[in-house]
C-alpha positions as CSV (number, residue, x, y, z in Angstrom):
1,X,-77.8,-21.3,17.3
2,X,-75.3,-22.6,19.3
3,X,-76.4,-22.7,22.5
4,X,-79.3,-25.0,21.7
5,X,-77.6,-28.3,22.9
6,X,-76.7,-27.3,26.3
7,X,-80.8,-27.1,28.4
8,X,-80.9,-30.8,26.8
9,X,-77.5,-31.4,28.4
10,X,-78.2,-30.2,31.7
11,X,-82.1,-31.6,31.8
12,X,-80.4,-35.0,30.4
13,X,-77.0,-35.7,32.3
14,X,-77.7,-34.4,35.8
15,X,-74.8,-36.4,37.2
16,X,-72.4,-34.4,35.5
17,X,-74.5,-31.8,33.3
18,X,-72.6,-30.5,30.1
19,X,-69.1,-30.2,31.6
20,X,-66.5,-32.5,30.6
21,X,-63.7,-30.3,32.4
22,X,-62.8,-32.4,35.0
23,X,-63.1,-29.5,37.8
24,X,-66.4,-28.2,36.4
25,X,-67.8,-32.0,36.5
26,X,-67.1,-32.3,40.0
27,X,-68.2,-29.1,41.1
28,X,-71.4,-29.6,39.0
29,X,-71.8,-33.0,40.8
30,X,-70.8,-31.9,44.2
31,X,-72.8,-28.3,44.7
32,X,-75.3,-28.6,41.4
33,X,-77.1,-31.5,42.5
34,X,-79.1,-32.4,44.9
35,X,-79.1,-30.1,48.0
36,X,-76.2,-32.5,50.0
37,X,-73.2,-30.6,48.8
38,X,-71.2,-33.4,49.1
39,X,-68.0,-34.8,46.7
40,X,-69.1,-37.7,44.7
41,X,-68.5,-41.2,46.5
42,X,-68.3,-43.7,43.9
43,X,-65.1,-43.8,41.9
44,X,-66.1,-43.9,38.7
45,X,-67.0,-40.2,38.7
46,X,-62.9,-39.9,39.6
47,X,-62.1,-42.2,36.7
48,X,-64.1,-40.7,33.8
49,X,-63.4,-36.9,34.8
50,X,-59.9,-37.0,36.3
51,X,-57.8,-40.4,35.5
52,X,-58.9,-40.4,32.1
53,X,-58.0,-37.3,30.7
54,X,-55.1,-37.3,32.3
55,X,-54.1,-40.6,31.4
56,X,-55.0,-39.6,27.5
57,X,-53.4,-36.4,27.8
58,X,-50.5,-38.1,28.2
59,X,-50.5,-41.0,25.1
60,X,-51.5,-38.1,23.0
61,X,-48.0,-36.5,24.1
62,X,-46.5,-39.9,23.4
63,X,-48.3,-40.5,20.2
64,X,-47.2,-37.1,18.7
65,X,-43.7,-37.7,19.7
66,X,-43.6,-40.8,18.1
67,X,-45.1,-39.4,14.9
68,X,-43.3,-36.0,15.1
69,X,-40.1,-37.5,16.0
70,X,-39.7,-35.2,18.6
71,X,-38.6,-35.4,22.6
72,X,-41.6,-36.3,25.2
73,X,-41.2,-35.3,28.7
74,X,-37.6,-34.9,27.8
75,X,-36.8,-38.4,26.0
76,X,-36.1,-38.9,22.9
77,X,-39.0,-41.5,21.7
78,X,-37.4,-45.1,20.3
79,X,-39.6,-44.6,17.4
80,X,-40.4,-42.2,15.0
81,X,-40.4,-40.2,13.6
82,X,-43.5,-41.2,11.1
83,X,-44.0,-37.5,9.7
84,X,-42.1,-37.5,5.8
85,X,-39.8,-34.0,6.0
86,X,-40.9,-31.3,3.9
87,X,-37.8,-30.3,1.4
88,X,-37.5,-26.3,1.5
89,X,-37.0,-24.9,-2.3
């Protein structure tokens, strides 16, 4: 059954419980919590749910342009591509 994992995950990881969207961490930090209602204070909260994925989002852009050969954010990549081209019949 799928949903099996998830009352480990939220008995287990109170700081964040089983979301790893960056809006559903915080708001599961800031209003699941504890009864302060607060936004967390210490930065790594900010760095694992919001900088990170961002900042990974992005080299996955840059890493597919590369290998795809295609345009990211607009410019053409200096490498790439690394995909062989199919022939058509």
């Amino acid at each position: 059954c799928p949903a099996v994992p998830i009352p480990p995950l939220i008995n287990f990881s109170p700081p964040a419980g089983p979301a790893m969207n960056p809006m559903l961490g915080t708001c599961w930090d800031a209003f699941g919590v504890g009864h302060s209602f607060e936004f967390p204070s210490d930065n790594e909260h900010y760095f694992v749910y919001w900088l990170a994925p961002c900042v990974s989002a992005i080299l996955a852009s840059v890493s597919y342009g590369i290998y795809n050969g295609d345009r990211v954010f607009g410019t053409k990549m200096p490498v790439g591509p690394l995909k062989k081209k199919m022939k058509v019949a």
